[in-house]
N, C-alpha and C positions, 0 to 999 in steps of 0.2 A: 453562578456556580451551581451546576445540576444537583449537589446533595439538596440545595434547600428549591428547586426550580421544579416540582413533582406535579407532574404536568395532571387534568382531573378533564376530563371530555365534556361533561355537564357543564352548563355555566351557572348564572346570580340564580335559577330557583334552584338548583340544588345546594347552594350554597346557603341560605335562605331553609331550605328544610334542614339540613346539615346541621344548622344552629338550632332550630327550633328542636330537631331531634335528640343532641344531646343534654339540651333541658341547661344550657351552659355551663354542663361539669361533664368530667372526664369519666366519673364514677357513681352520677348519679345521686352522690355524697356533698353535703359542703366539704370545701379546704378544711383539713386542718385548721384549730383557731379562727372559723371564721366567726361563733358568735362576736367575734371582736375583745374576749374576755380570757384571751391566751395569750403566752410569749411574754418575754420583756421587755417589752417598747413602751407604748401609753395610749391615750387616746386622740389623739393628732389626726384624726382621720377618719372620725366617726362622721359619717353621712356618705361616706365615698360606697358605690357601687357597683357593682356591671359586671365584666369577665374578661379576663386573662386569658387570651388565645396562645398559641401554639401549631407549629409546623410539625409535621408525622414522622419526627424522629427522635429516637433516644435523649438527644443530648437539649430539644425543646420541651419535650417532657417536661422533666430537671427542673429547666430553668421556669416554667411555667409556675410549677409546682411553688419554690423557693421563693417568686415576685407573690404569688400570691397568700400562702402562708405568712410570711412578713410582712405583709402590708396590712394581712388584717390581724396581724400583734400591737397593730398599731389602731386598734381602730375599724377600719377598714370592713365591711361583708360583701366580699370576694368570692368569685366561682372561678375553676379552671374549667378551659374548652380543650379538650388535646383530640378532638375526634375529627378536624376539619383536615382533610388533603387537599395539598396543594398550596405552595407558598403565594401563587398570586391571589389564590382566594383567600387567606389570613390575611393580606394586607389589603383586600376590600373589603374584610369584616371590618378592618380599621377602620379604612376611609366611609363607610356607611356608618360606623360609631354601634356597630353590631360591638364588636370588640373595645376596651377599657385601653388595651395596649397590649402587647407582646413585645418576645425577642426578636430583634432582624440584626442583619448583618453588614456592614457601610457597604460595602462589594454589591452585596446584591441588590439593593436600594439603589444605588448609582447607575450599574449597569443595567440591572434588568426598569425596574419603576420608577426611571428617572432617564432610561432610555440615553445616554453616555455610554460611546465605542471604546473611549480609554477611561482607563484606571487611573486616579491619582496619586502617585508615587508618596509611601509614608505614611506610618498607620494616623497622625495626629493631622494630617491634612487632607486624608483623604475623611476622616470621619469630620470635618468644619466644611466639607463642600457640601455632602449629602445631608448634614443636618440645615442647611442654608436650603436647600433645595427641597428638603422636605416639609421644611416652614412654611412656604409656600402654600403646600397642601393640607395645612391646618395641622400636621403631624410633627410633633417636639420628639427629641432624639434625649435624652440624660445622660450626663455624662459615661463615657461605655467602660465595660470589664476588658483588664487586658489581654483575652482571651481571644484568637485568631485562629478561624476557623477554615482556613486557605487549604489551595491545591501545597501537597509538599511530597517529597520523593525520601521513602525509607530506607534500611538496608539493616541483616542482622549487625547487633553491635558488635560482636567479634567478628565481623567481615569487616565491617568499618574501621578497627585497626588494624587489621591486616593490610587490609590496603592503602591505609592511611589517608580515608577520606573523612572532610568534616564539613565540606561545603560542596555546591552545584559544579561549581569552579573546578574544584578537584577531578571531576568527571571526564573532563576533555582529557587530561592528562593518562587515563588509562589506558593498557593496552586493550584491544578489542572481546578478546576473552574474557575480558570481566565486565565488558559494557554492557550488561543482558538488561533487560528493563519488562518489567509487565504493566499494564497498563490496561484503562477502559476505551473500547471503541469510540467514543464520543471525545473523550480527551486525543485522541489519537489526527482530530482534526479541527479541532479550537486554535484559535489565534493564542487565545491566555493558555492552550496546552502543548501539544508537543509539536507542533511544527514549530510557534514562537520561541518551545525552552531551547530548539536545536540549534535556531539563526542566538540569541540570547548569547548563548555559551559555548558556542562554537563547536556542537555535538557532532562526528561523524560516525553515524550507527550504522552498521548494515541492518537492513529492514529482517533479515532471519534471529537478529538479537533481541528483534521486541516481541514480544507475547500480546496479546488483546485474551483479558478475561473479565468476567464479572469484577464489581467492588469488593464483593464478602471475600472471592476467593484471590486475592489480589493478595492480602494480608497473609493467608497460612503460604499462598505459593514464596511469598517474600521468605518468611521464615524459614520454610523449606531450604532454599535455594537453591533448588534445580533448574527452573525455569527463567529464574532472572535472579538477579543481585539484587536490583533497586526495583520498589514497586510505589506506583501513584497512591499516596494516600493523604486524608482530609488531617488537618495537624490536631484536631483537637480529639478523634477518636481514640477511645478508652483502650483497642486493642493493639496499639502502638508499645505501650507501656508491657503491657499482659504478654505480649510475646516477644518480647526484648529487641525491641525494634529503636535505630537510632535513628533520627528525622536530618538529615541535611541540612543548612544554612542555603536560603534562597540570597545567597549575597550581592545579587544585583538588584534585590527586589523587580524580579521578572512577575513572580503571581500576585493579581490582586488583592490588595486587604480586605479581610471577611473577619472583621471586628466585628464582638456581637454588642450589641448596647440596647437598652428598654423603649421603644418608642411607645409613645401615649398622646392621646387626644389631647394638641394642646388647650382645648379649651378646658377640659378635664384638668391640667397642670397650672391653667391658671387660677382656679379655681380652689385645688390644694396644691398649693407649692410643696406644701413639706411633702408630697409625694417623692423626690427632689432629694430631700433629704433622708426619707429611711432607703431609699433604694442606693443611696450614698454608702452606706454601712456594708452591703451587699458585693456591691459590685468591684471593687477594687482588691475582691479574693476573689475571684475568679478569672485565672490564669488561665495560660491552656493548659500545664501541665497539673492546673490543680480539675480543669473540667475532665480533660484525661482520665481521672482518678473518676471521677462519678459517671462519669460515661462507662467507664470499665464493667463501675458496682452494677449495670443496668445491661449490657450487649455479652458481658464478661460471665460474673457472677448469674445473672438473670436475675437481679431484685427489681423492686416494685419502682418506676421513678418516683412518684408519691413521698416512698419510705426511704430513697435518699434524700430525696430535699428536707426530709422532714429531720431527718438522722444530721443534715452538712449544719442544718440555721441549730441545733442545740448546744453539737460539737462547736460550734466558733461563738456559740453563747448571743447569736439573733435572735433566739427566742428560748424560753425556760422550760 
């Protein structure tokens, strides 16, 4: 999935100075709580070290922020790295043990660093292949947030009943005049994008219905509706919500699962298990509809990702 696929021209030395540059924080700053003497967890974790990486976008911020603040509520002296571009070079800060652990996503684990043409059907099987397979490479997956971060196609929600759509399915069914669609060039020729949703769902579009624009403006042009009804967007983005946008049912499970879950050093996990368990407490609220919301606070509002993570672990009472 190209949102988390941020291609970086440099290879392992810049990668390498990248780390070394941000001194493995995001701000220069310890985390929140990291003397290990904050929140309300305990000390289950005292000795654990290193850094908490991150992919160069909004909603890995976040999530950077939140693993690393609660782990060291627990114990833990924690740094966050959110300065590294380029999702294959965060997961060979993994595999080099530069990095403690981050967020990835089963999707792109599978398909892109695990090198897999098909997707596996279903978010709870697709995420027991890739953690089988990332075993392999010394990398444990923790059980994941139900939070999916996939290709998905919006539409304003008063167009949606109007036209009484609530799934893919529904698409075929329209007259022409309202099949408009905006989309990015690059999805425009993916197998997992719009050549496959057309064969998928039996889409007949004339090619002057579809639009090719950027990502950012995809979202106001949907809103809009002049240029298109439906526009390609990522399901867990914050400006879904913020512009009243109503996401469709992929109900053939045509796009693959981009479930996000914690992976870490398994040597590192076996070493503290109860990693295991505080990230237990964490991860089964974060939905998409709840990352939605904090994604918003950050692309939306323009707050600090820092000062939501820190704002989400008090509100739901992870740390004091």
């Amino acid at each position: 999935m190209k949102k988390h696929l941020v291609p970086l021209a440099s290879g392992a030395l810049a990668l390498s100075l990248a780390l070394a540059a941000c001194g493995g924080s995001s701000g220069g700053a310890p985390a929140a709580g990291a003397s290990g003497d904050g929140g309300g967890g305990g000390s289950e974790l005292e000795g654990l070290t290193g850094t908490i990486g991150s992919k160069d976008f909004s909603e890995q911020y976040v999530l950077a922020w939140l693993t690393t603040d609660l782990l060291n509520a627990h114990g833990a002296k924690l740094e966050a790295n959110t300065k590294l571009v380029g999702s294959a070079n965060v997961r060979q800060a993994l595999e080099n043990k530069q990095f403690l652990g981050y967020w990835e996503y089963t999707g792109t684990s599978w398909v892109t660093y695990n090198k897999n043409t098909t997707p596996v059907k279903g978010a709870p099987a697709q995420f027991e292949a890739v953690k089988k397979a990332d075993a392999a490479k010394g990398i444990a997956w923790l059980d994941p947030a139900p939070l999916n971060n996939t290709y998905a196609f919006a539409i304003r929600s008063d167009k949606a009943t109007q036209l009484g759509v609530t799934t893919l399915s529904d698409l075929a069914k329209l007259p022409d005049t309202e099949k408009t669609f905006c989309i990015e060039s690059e999805f425009s020729t993916r197998d997992d994008g719009w050549p496959g949703l057309k064969k998928a769902y039996n889409l007949n579009v004339p090619d002057s219905n579809v639009k090719m624009l950027d990502t950012g403006i995809i979202y106001t042009a949907t809103k809009k509706g002049e240029d298109c009804n439906f526009g390609e967007v990522f399901q867990t983005d914050g400006r879904i919500p913020a512009m009243g946008l109503t996401v469709l049912k992929d109900d053939k499970q045509f796009f693959p699962v981009y479930q996000g879950g914690f992976t870490v050093q398994a040597a590192v996990l076996s070493k503290y298990p109860k990693i295991a368990d505080v990230m237990a407490l964490l991860s089964p609220k974060l939905t998409t509809e709840q990352m939605q919301k904090l994604n918003a606070k950050v692309d939306v509002d323009g707050d600090d990702p820092q000062d939501v993570a820190t704002e989400f672990l008090k509100q739901t009472g992870l740390v004091k």
